[in-house]
C-alpha positions as MATLAB code, in Angstrom:
seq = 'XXXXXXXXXXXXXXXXXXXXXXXXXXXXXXXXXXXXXXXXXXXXXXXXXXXXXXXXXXXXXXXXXXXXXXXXXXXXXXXXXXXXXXXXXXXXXXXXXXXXXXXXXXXXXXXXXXXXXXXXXXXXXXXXXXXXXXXXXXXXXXXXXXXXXXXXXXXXXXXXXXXXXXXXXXXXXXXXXXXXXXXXXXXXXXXXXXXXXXXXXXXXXXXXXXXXXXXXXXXXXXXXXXXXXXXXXXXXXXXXXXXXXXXXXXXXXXXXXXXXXXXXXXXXXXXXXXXXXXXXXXXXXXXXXX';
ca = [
    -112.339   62.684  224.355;
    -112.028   59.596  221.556;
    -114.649   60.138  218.714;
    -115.195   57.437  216.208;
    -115.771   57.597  212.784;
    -118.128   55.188  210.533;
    -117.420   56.186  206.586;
    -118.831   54.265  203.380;
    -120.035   55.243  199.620;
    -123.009   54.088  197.917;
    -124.569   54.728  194.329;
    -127.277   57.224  194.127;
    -128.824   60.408  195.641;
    -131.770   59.080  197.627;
    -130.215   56.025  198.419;
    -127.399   57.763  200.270;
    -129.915   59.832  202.315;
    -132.031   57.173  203.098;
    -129.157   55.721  204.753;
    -127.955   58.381  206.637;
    -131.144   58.709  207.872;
    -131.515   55.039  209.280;
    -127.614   56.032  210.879;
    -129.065   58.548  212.678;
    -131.561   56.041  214.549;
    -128.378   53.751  215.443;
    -127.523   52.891  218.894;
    -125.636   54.541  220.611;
    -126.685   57.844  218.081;
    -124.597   59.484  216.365;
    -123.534   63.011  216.776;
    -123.902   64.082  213.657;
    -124.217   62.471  210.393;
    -123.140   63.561  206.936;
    -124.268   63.029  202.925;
    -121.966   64.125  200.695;
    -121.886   63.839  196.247;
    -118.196   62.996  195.960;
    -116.377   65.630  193.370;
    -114.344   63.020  191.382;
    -117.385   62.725  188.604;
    -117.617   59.280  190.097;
    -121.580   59.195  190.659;
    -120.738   58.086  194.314;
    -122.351   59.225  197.309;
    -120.278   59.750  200.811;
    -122.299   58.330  203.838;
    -120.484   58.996  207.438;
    -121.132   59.558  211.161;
    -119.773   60.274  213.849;
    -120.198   58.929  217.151;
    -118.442   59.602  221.138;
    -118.999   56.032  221.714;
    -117.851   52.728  219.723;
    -120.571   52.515  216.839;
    -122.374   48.643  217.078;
    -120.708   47.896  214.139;
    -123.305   44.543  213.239;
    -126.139   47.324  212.786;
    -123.523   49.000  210.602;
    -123.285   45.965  208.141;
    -126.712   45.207  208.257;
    -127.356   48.684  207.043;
    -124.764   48.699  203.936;
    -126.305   45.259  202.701;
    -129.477   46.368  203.105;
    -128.930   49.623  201.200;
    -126.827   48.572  198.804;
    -123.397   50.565  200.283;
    -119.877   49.142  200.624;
    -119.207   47.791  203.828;
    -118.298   50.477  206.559;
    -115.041   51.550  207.815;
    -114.802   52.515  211.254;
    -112.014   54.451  212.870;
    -110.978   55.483  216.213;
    -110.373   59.368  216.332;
    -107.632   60.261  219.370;
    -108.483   63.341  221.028;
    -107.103   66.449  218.810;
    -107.186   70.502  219.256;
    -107.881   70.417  215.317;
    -108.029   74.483  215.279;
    -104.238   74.397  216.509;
    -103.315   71.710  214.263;
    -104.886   73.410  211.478;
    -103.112   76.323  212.475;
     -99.816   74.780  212.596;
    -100.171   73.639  209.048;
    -102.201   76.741  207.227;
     -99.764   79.162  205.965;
    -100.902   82.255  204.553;
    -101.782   82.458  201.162;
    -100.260   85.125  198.127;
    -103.456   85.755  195.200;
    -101.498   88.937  193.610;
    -102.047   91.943  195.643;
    -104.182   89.538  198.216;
    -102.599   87.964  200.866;
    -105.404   85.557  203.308;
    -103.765   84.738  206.737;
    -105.128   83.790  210.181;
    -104.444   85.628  213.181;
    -101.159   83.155  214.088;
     -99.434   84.572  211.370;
    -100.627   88.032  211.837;
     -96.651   89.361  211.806;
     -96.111   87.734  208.556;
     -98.378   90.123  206.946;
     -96.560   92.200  204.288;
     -97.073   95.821  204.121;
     -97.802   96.626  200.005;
    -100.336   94.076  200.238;
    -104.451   93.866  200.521;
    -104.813   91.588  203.859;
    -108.068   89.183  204.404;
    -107.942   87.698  207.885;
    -109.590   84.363  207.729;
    -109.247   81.909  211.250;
    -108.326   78.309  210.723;
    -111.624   77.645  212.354;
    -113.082   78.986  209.657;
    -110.920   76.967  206.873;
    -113.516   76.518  203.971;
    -112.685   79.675  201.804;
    -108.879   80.659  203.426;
    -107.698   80.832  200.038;
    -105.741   77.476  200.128;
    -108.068   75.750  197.924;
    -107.698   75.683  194.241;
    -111.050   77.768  193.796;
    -110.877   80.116  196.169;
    -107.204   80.892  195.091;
    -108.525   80.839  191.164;
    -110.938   83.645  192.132;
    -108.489   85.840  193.757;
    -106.466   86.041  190.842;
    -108.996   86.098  188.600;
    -110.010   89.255  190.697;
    -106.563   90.556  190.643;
    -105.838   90.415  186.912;
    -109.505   92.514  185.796;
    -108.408   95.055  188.422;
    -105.025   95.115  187.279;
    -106.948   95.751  183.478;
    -108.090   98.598  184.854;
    -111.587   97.277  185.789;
    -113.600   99.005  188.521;
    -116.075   97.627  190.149;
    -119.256   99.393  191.293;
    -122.068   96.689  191.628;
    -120.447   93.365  192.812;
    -122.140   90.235  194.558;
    -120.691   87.364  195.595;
    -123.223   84.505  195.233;
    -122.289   81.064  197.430;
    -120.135   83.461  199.430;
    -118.898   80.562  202.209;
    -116.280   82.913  204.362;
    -116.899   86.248  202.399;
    -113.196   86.312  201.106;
    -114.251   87.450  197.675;
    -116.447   89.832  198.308;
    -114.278   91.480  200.917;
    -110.918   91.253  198.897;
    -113.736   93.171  196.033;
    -114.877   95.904  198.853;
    -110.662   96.377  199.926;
    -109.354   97.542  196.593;
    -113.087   99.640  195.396;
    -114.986  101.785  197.175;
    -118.832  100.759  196.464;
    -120.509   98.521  198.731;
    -120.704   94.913  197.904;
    -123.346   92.289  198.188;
    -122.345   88.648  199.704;
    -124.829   85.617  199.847;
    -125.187   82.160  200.584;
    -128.159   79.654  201.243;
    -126.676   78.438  204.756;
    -126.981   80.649  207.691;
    -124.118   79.074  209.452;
    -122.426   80.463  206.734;
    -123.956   84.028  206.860;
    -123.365   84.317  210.508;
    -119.341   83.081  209.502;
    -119.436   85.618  206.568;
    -120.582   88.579  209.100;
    -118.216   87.358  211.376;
    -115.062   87.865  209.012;
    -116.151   91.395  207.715;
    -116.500   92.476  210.835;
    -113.269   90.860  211.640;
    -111.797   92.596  208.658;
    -113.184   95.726  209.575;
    -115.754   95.821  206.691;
    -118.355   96.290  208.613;
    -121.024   98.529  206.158;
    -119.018   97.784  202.855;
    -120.007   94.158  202.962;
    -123.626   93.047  203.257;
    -124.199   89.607  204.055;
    -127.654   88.096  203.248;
    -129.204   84.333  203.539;
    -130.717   83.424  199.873;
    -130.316   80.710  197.070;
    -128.657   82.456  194.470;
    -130.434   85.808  193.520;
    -133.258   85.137  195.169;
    -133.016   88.506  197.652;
    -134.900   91.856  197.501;
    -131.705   93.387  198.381;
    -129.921   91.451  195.443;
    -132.941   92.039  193.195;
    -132.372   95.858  194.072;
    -128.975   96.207  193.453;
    -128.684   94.342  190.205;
    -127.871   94.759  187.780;
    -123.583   94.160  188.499;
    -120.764   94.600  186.612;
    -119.221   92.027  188.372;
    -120.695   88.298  189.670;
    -118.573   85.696  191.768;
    -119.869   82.281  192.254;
    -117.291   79.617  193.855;
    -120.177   76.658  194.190;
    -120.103   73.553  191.880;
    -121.158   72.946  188.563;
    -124.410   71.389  188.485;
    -125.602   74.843  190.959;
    -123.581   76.802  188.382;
    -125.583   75.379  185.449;
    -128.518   76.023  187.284;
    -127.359   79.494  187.541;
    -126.741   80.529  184.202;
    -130.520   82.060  183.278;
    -130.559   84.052  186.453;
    -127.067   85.113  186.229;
    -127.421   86.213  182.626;
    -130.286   88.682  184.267;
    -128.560   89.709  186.902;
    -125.743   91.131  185.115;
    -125.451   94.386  183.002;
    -123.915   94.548  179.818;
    -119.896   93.762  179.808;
    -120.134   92.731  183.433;
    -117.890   90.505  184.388;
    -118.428   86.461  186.349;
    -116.134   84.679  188.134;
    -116.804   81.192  188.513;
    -115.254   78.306  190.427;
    -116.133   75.148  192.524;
    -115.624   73.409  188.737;
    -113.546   70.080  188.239;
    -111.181   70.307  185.256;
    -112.882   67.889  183.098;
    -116.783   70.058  183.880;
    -115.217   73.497  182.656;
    -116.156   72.976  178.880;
    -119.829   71.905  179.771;
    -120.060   75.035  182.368;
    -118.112   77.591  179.329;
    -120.987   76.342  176.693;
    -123.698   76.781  179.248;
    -122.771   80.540  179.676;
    -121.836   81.275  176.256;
    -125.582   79.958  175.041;
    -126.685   82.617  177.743;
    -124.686   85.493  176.071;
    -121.427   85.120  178.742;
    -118.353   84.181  177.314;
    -115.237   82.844  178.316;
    -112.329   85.452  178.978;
    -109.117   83.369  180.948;
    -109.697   79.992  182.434;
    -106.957   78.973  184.896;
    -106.180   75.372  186.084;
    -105.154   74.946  189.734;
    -104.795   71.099  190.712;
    -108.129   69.674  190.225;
    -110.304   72.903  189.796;
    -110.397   75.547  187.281;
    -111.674   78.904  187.516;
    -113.548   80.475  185.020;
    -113.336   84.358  183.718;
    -116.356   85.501  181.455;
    -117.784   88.142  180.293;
    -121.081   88.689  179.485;
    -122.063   90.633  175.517;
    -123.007   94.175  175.234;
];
């Protein structure tokens, strides 16, 4: 079936929902529509629906002038199987010992490796993004320091890659959480998947905000692959959550936000340890004082 698109940007936070709000009373409706902070530190605001009929494209305009929004673009989507196109084009991915591959590829898997088994229907947190790829090797290199670790979360978990590539090479339970159940049922989904089952624990909550997070802590080791301004936010509750020496992993960070998210920590008592640059992203290694 054809699907259509209508995409435009617009300045500001409540503008941009106030407009996909009036998009969602269009007619014909929309299917879905979608606000999104664009991560090029250019203060702009993605606006988009989508729609199974041809959007009235008038209301469209009269909406952007009204609100303020560059005029829409609308495009024509041809009918596509986008999990086997996705799966055509996701190869697996190599983080040191870890090596994240969908089922497709299952024979490509080598055998001195740890294996995460992600579907391209799953895609956010395969591994191929810069973050999630930062992490993994972040993870890598403290293990190959000889770190151990015996309390780990995973906070903003998405797929549950990190936490499970944490529970495959140590033995202790780990914690994974994120504030979207659609993610949390996704997370369960791949441990189980994985055969995890029992050594990952998946849990709705905004941050640390769990009793079984709150029982757990304090960790030796914290991942958090969000975005800087929830990273910032973090930093006080993280600071709590961890134990002396612990270590955080942090990601979801633009190049040019690492220094503001390093000086944030290190007033907190967590200090930078490795940074790595992939593309646009950089991952951040710290480590919090004794």
């Amino acid at each position: 079936m054809t699907t259509f698109t209508a995409l435009t940007t617009l300045t500001g936070r409540d503008a941009a929902y106030a407009l996909g709000e009036a998009m969602e009373r269009l007619e014909p409706e929309p299917t879905g529509v979608g606000v999104f902070e664009m991560e090029d530190g250019s203060g702009l605001w993605e606006v988009g629906g989508y729609f199974e009929a041809a959007p009235d494209e008038t209301a469209l305009t009269v909406l952007a002038v009204a609100m303020g929004a560059k005029p829409f673009v609308v495009s024509e989507l041809p009918e596509t199987d986008w999990v086997a196109h996705v799966r055509r084009e996701l190869a697996p991915v190599a983080a040191g010992r870890f090596f994240v591959y969908g089922s497709h590829v299952a024979d490509q898997v080598p055998e001195d490796c740890e294996p995460l088994l992600i579907e391209a229907a799953m895609a956010f947190g395969t591994g191929h993004h810069g973050t999630t790829l930062g992490c993994l090797r972040a993870l890598d290199r403290i293990a190959g320091d000889g770190f151990v670790g015996k309390r780990v979360a995973d906070i903003g978990c998405g797929t549950a890659v990190l936490a499970m590539a944490a529970a495959r090479i140590w033995e202790d339970p780990v914690l994974a959480s994120d504030i979207d159940e659609v993610a949390v049922d996704v997370a369960q989904a791949n441990v189980a998947a994985n055969g995890l089952t029992g050594r990952v624990t998946c849990v709705e909550a905004a941050g640390f905000d769990h009793p079984s997070l709150a029982a757990a802590a304090p960790f030796d080791l914290v991942f958090a692959n969000i975005l800087k301004g929830p990273l910032v936010a973090l930093a006080p509750d993280m600071v709590e959550a961890m134990q002396p020496e612990a270590y955080a992993i942090l990601s979801g960070i633009l190049n040019e936000q690492a220094d503001e998210v390093v000086a944030v920590y290190a007033r907190s008592g967590i200090n930078l340890t490795h940074r790595e640059s992939i593309g646009d992203w950089t991952t951040l290694t710290l480590q919090k004082k004794t």
